[in-house]
Structure formats: structure tokens, C-alpha cells
PABA-590721 format. One record per residue: residue in one letter; x negated, y negated, z of N, C-alpha, C in turn. Coordinates in steps of 0.05 Angstrom, whole numbers, always signed. Layout:
<nodes>
NODE	code	n.u	n.v	n.w	ca.u	ca.v	ca.w	c.u	c.v	c.w
NODE	a	X	Y	Z	X	Y	Z	X	Y	Z
...
</nodes>
This chain:
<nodes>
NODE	code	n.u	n.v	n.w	ca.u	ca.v	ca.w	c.u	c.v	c.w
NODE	x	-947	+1662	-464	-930	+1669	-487	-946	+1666	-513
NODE	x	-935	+1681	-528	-963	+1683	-566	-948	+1665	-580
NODE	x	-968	+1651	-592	-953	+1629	-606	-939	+1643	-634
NODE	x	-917	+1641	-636	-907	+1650	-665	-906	+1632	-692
NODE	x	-922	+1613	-685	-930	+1586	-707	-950	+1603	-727
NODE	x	-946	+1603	-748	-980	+1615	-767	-977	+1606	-794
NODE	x	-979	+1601	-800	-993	+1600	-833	-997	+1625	-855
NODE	x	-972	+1630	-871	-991	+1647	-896	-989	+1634	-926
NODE	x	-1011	+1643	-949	-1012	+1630	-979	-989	+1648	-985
NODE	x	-972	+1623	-1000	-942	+1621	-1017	-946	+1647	-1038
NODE	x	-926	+1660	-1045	-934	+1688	-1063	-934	+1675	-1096
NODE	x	-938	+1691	-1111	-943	+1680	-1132	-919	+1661	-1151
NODE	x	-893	+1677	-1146	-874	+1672	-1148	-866	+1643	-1152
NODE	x	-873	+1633	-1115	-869	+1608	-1111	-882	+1588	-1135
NODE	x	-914	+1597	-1131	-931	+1580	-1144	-923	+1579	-1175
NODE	x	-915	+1599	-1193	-901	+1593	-1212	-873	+1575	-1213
NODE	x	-856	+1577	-1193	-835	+1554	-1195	-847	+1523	-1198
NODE	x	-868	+1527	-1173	-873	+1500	-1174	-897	+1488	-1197
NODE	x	-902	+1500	-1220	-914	+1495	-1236	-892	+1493	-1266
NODE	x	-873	+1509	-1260	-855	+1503	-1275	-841	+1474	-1266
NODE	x	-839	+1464	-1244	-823	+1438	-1239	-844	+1411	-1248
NODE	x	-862	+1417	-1243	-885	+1401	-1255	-884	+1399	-1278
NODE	x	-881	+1419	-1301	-883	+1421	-1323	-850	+1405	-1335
NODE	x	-833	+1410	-1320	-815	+1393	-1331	-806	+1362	-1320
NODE	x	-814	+1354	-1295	-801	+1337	-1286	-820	+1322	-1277
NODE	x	-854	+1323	-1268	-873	+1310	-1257	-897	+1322	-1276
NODE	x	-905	+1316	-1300	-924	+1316	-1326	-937	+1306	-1315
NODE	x	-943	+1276	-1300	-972	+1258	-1290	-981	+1288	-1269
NODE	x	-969	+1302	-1259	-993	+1317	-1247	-1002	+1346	-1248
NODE	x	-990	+1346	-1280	-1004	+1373	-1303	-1029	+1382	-1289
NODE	x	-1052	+1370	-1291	-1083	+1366	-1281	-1082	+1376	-1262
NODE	x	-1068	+1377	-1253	-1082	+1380	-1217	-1079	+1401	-1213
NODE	x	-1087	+1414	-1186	-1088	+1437	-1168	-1081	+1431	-1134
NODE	x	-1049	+1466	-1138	-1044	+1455	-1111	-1046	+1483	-1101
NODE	x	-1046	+1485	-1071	-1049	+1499	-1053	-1022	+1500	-1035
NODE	x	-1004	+1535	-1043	-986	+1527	-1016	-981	+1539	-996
NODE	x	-983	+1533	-976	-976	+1547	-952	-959	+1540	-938
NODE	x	-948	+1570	-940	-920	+1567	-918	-923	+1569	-887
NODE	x	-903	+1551	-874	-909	+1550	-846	-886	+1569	-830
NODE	x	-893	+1587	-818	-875	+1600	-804	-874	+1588	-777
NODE	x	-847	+1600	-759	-846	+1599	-737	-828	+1572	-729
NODE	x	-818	+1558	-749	-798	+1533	-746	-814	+1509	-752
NODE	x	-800	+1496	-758	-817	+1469	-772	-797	+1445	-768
NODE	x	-799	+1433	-747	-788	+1403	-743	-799	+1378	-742
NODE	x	-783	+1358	-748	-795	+1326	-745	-768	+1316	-742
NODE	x	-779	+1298	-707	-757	+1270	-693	-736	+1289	-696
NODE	x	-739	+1317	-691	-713	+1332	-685	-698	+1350	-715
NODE	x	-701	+1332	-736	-689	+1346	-755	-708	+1376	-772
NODE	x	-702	+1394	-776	-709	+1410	-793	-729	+1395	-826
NODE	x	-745	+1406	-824	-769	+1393	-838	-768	+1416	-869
NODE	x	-772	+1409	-887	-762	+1436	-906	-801	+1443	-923
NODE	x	-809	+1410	-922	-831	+1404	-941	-847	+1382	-930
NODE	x	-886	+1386	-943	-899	+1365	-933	-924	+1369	-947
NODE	x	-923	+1343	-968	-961	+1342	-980	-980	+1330	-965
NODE	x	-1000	+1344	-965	-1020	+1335	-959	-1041	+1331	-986
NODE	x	-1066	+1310	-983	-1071	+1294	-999	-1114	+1311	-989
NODE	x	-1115	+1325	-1005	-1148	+1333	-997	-1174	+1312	-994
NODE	x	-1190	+1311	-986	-1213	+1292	-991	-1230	+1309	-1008
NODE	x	-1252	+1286	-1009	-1258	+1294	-1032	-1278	+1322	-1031
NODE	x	-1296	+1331	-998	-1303	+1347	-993	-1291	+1374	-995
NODE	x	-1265	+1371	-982	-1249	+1398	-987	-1241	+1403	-1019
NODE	x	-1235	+1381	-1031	-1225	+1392	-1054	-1249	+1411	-1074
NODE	x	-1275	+1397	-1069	-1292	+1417	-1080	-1294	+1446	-1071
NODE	x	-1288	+1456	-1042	-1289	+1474	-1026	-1269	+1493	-1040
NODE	x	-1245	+1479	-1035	-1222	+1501	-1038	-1205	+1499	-1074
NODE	x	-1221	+1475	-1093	-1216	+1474	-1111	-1192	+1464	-1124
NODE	x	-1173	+1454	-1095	-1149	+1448	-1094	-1147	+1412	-1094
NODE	x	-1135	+1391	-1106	-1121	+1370	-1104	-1111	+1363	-1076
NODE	x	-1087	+1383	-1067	-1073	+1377	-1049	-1059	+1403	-1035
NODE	x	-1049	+1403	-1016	-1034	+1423	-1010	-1008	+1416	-999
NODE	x	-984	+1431	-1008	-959	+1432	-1008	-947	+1450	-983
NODE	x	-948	+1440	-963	-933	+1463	-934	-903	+1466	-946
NODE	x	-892	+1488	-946	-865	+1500	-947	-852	+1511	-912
NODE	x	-833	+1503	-912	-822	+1515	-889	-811	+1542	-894
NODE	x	-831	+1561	-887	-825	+1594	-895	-794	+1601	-882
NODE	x	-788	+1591	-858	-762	+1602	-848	-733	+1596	-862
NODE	x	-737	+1578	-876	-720	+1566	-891	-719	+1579	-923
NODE	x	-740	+1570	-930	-749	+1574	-964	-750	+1600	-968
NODE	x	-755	+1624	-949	-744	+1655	-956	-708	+1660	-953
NODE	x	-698	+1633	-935	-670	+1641	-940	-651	+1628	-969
NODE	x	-664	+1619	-984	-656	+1598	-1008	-657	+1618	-1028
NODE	x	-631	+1600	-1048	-636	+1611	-1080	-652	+1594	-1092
NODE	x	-655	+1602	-1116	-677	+1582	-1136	-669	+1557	-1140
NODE	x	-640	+1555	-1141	-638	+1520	-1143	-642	+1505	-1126
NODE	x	-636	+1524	-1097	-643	+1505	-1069	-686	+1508	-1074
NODE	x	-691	+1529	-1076	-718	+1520	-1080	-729	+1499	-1097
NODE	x	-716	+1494	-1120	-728	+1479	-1133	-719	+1450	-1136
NODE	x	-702	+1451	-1115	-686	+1414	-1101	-723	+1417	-1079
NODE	x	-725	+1435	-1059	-742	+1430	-1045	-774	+1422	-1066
NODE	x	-777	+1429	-1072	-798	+1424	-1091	-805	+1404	-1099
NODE	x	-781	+1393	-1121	-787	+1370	-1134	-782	+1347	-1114
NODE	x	-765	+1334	-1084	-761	+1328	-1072	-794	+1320	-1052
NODE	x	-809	+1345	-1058	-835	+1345	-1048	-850	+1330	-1072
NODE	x	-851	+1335	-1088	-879	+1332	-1115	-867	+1295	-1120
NODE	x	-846	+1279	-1113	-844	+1258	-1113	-854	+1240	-1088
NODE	x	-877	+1256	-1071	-883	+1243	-1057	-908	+1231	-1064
NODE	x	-912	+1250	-1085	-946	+1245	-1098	-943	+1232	-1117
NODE	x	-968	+1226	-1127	-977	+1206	-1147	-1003	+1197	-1163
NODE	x	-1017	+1199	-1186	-1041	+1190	-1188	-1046	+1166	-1186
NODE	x	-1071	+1163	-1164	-1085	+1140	-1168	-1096	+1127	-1195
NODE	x	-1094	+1096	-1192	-1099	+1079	-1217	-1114	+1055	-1208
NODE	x	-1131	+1047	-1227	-1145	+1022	-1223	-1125	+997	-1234
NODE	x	-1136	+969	-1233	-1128	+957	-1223	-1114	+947	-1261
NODE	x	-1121	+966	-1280	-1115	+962	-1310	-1101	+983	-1311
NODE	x	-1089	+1000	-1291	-1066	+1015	-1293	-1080	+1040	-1303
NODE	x	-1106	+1048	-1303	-1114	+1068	-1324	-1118	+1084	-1296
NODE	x	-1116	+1122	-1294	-1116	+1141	-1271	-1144	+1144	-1274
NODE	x	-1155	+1148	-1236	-1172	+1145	-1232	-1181	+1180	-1236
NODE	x	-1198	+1181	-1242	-1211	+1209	-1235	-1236	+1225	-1216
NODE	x	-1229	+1251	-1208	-1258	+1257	-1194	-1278	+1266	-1219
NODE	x	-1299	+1271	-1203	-1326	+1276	-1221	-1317	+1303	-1233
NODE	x	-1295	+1318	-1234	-1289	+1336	-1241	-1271	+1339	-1259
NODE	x	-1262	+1318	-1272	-1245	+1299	-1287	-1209	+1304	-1275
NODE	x	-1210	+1311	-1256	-1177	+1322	-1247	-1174	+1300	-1234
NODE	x	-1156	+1285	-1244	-1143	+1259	-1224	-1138	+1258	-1200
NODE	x	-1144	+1235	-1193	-1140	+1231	-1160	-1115	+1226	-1147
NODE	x	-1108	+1235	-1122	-1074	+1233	-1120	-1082	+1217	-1100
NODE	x	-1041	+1201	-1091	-1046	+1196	-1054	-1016	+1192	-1060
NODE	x	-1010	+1202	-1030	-978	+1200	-1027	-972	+1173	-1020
NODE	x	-944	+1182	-1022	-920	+1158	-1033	-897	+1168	-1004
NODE	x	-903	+1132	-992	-872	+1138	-978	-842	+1137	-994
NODE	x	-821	+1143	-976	-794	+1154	-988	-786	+1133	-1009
NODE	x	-777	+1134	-1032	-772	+1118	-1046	-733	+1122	-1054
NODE	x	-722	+1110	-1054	-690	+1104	-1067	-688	+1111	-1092
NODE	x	-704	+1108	-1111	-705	+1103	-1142	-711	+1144	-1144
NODE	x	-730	+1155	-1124	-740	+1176	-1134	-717	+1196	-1108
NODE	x	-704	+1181	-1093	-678	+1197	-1090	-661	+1205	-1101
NODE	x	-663	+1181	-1118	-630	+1187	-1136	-639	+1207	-1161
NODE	x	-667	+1210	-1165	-669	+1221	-1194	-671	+1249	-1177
NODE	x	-684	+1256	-1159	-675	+1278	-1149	-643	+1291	-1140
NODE	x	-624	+1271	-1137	-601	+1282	-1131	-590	+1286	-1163
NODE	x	-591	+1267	-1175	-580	+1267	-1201	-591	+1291	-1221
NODE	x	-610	+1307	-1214	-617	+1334	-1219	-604	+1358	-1212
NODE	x	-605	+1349	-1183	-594	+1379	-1174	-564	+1376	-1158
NODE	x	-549	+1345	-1158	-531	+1352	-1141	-521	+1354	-1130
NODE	x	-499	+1376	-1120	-499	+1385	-1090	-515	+1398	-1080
NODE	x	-536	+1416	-1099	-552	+1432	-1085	-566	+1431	-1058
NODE	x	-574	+1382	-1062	-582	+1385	-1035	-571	+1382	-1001
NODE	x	-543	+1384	-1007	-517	+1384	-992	-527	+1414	-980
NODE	x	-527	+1435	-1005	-529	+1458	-993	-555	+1466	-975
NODE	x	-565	+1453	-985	-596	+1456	-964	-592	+1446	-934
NODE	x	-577	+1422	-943	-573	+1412	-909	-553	+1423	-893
NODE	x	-536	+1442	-904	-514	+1456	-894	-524	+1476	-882
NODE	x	-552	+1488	-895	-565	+1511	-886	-580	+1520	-858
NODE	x	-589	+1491	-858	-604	+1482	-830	-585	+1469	-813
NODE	x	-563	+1465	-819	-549	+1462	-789	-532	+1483	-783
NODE	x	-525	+1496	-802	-514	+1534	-796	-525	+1534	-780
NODE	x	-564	+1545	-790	-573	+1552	-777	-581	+1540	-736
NODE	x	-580	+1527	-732	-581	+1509	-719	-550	+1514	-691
NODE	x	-531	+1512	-713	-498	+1511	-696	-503	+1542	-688
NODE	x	-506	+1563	-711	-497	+1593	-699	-517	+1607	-692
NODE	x	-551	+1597	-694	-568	+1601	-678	-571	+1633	-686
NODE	x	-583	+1633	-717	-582	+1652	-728	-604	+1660	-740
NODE	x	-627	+1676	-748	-652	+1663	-763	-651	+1681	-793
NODE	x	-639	+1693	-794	-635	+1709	-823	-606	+1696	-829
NODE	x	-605	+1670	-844	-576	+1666	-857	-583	+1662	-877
NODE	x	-571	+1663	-906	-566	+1656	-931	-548	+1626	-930
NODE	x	-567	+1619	-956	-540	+1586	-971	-508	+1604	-968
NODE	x	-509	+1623	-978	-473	+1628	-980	-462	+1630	-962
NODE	x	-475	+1644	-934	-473	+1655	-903	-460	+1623	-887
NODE	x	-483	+1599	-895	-476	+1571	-882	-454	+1558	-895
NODE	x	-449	+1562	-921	-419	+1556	-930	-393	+1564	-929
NODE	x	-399	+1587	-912	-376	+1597	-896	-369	+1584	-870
NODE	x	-391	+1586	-858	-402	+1577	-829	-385	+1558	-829
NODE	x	-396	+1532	-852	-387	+1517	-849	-359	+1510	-851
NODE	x	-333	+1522	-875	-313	+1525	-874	-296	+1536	-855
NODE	x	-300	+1553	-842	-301	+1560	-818	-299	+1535	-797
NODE	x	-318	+1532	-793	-312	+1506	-771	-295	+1480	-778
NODE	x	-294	+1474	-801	-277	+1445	-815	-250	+1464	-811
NODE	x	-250	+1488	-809	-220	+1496	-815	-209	+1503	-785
NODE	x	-229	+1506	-761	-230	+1501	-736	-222	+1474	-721
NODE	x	-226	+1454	-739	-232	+1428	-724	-192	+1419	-737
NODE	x	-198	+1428	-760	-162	+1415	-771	-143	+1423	-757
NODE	x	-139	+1453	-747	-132	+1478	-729	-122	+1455	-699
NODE	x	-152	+1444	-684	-151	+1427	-662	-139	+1397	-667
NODE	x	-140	+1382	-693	-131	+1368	-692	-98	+1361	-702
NODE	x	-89	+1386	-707	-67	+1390	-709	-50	+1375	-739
NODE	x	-22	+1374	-751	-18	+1361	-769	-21	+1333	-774
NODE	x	-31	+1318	-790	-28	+1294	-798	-9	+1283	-805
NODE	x	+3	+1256	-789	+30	+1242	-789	+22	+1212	-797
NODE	x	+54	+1199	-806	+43	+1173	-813	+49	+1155	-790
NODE	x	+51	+1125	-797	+53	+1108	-769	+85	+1110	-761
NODE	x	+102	+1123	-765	+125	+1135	-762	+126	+1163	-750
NODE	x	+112	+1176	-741	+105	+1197	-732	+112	+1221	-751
NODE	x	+119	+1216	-783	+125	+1237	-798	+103	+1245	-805
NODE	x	+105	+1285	-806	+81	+1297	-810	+79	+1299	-844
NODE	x	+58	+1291	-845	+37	+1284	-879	+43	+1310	-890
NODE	x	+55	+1325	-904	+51	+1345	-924	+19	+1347	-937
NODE	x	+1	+1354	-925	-31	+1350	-942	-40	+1378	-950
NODE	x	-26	+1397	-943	-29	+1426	-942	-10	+1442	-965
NODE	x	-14	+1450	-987	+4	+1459	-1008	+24	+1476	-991
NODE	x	+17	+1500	-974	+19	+1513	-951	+46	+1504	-939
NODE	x	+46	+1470	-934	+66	+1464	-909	+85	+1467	-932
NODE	x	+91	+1461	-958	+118	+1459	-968	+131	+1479	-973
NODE	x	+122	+1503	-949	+146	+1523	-947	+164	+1526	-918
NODE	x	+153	+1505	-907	+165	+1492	-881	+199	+1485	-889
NODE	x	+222	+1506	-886	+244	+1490	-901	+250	+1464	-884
NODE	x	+261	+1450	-916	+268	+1419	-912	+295	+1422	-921
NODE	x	+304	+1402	-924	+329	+1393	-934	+336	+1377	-959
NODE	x	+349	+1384	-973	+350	+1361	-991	+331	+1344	-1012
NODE	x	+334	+1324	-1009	+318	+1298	-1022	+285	+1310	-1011
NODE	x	+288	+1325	-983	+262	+1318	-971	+241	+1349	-980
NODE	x	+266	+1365	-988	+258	+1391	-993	+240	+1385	-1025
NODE	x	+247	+1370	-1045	+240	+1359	-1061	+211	+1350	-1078
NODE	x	+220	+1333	-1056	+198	+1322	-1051	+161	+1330	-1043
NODE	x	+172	+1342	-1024	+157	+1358	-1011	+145	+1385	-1027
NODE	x	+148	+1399	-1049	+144	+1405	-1072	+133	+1394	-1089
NODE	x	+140	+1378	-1095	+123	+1359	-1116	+103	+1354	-1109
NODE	x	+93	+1340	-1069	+75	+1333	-1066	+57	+1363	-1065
NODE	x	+74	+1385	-1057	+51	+1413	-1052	+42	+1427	-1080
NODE	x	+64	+1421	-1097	+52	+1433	-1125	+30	+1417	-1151
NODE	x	+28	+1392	-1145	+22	+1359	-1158	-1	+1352	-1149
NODE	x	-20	+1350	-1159	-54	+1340	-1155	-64	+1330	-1173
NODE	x	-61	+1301	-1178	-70	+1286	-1203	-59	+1302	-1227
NODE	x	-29	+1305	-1230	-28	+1318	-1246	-31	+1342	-1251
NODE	x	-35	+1365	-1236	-42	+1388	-1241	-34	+1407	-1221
NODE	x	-19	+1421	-1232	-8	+1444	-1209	-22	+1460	-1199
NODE	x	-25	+1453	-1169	-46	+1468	-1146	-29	+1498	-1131
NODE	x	-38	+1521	-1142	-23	+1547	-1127	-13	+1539	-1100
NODE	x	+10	+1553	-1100	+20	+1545	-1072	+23	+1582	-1055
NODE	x	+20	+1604	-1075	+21	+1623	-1073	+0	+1647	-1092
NODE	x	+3	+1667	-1095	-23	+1679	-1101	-6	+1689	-1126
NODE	x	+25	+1686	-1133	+33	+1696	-1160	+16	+1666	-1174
NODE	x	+20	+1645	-1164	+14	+1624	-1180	-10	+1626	-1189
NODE	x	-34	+1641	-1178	-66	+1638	-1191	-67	+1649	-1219
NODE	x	-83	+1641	-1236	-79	+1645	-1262	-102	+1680	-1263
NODE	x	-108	+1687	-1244	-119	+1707	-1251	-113	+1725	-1228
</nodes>
């Protein structure tokens, strides 16, 4: 069987996003030079979908190919993304790097004066500044790869897996049927159910809870949408 694993250089496109994310969010590594290549043909680690991965050049290659480091993209993925999911993948990647420093905190350099890098395991501090950028965006990324994954699809879009996904949460409510309390009365949680007739006090009620959301009247019908 031919292996469908290969390697091609990122189009130019890419390489401008990711020089733009540098330029706003990772300045320590202005200097440098990266190399990216996308990996086709699927890209996993310990099972999960892998999106991104730096590698760190020596000092031989970097004279060779002129490059710092190189940036693998997961091509099967990153051609199905919009720009904001690309650029959650990105910066998510470029916080793995880092310039080297001597022991007075000053960056070390090559004989070429472009600073020296070396990656950085996962950090908490450089999670949150990445979520606090982008998000949900990276919700949507991970929504994308288990679409893909559940409906076993290889051309899907972010919007395609947010269906997918509604779709199945609205599958699973479907099987688990209405929600009751420890009294076996069924929960009104559905604006929907308060056209179930009731009676009375309970008919009421039951309105209030379908039309009332912190305050704010949730359509219960399609005259009710404001547009």
C-alpha cells in the first residue's frame, strides 16, 4: 500500500499570518526565521488529533536552510479552518518557543546575530493567555477534529462540525428523554414545552418559566423573534 504521509512548504499566505502573530503577540521572536511545513495524510499523538509542532534547528542546519526552526502544520485540518481557528493554532504553537539566555538574563545569539531558541514544555500561564485571546475559537478547533473523527469525513468545515455537533447533543436529549424532579415532575427546560396545555396556577407558571431567562424574554415562537 503507498504511503499517503508527505510533506509540502506552507503557501505564502500561511507564512504571512504567522509573521503577523509574531508581530503582535510573540515580539522576542521578531529575529528569527521559520520554516513551515505542512504534514499531510493525518497527524496523531497518544491518539488525539495533533494540530501543531516546533521543531528547534541545530546549529548545522540552520546555516543550510537559513531557518531558526521549523513549524509542522497539520495540512488536513489547517485547510479546513477559518483565520481565527488558524491563528488560535499558531499562536498556541509560537508559545512553545523561546530565546535562549545566559545566566544575566541577556539572549544568547548565533554567529549570525539571530537569537537562539529552544522549546518550552506546556505551560498554564501561556494557556490562559492563549485562551483569553481567542476564546471559544479553541472549542471550535476541538469540535472540528472530533466531527471529523465521529462522521468520518475528510473535507469538513468549522461550521459543518457545529452542526454535527448540535445535531448529536440534540440526539442524545431526544434519548434521554424529559427532565423531572425528585417527584417525578417533568422540568419545563424547553421554552417549547410551555405549549404542552396545563391548567391553571400550573399553566402560569409554566410561561413564565418558558418566556423568563434572567430576565429576558426568550421566543417561544417565530412571531416573537425580533427580526
Amino acid at each position: 500500500m503507498a504511503n499517503d504521509k508527505f510533506f509540502t512548504e506552507a503557501t505564502l499566505e500561511t507564512n504571512e499570518l504567522l509573521k503577523d502573530m509574531i508581530q503582535k503577540h510573540h515580539p522576542h521572536l521578531r529575529d528569527n526565521e521559520f520554516l513551515i511545513m505542512m504534514k499531510h495524510g493525518g497527524w496523531k499523538s497518544k491518539g488525539k488529533t495533533k494540530f501543531s509542532g516546533m521543531s528547534v534547528l541545530n546549529e548545522a542546519i540552520r546555516m543550510i536552510t537559513e531557518n531558526d526552526a521549523i513549524l509542522y502544520l497539520n495540512a488536513d485540518m489547517w485547510n479546513q479552518m477559518a483565520e481565527p481557528q488558524k491563528r488560535y493554532v499558531l499562536d498556541n504553537a509560537l508559545f512553545g518557543l523561546d530565546v535562549k539566555k545566559d545566566k544575566n538574563k541577556d539572549v544568547l545569539e548565533a554567529d549570525d546575530g539571530r537569537p537562539l531558541l529552544k522549546t518550552l514544555p506546556p505551560d498554564i500561564e501561556a494557556f490562559y493567555a492563549v485562551i483569553s485571546r481567542h476564546g471559544a475559537v479553541s472549542e471550535d478547533v476541538k469540535r472540528l477534529a472530533l466531527a471529523i473523527k465521529e462522521v468520518n469525513v475528510e473535507q469538513l468545515t468549522i461550521e459543518m462540525a457545529a452542526e454535527e455537533q448540535a445535531k448529536q447533543e440534540k440526539e442524545q436529549q431526544e434519548q434521554q428523554g424529559p427532565k423531572t424532579d425528585a417527584d417525578g415532575n417533568i422540568l419545563i427546560t424547553d421554552p417549547n414545552q410551555a405549549k404542552i396545555p396545563l391548567e391553571s396556577e400550573e399553566a402560569t407558571a409554566a410561561a413564565i418559566i418558558a418566556t423568563t431567562q434572567d430576565g429576558v424574554k426568550v421566543p417561544v415562537s417565530d412571531d416573537d423573534l425580533p427580526f
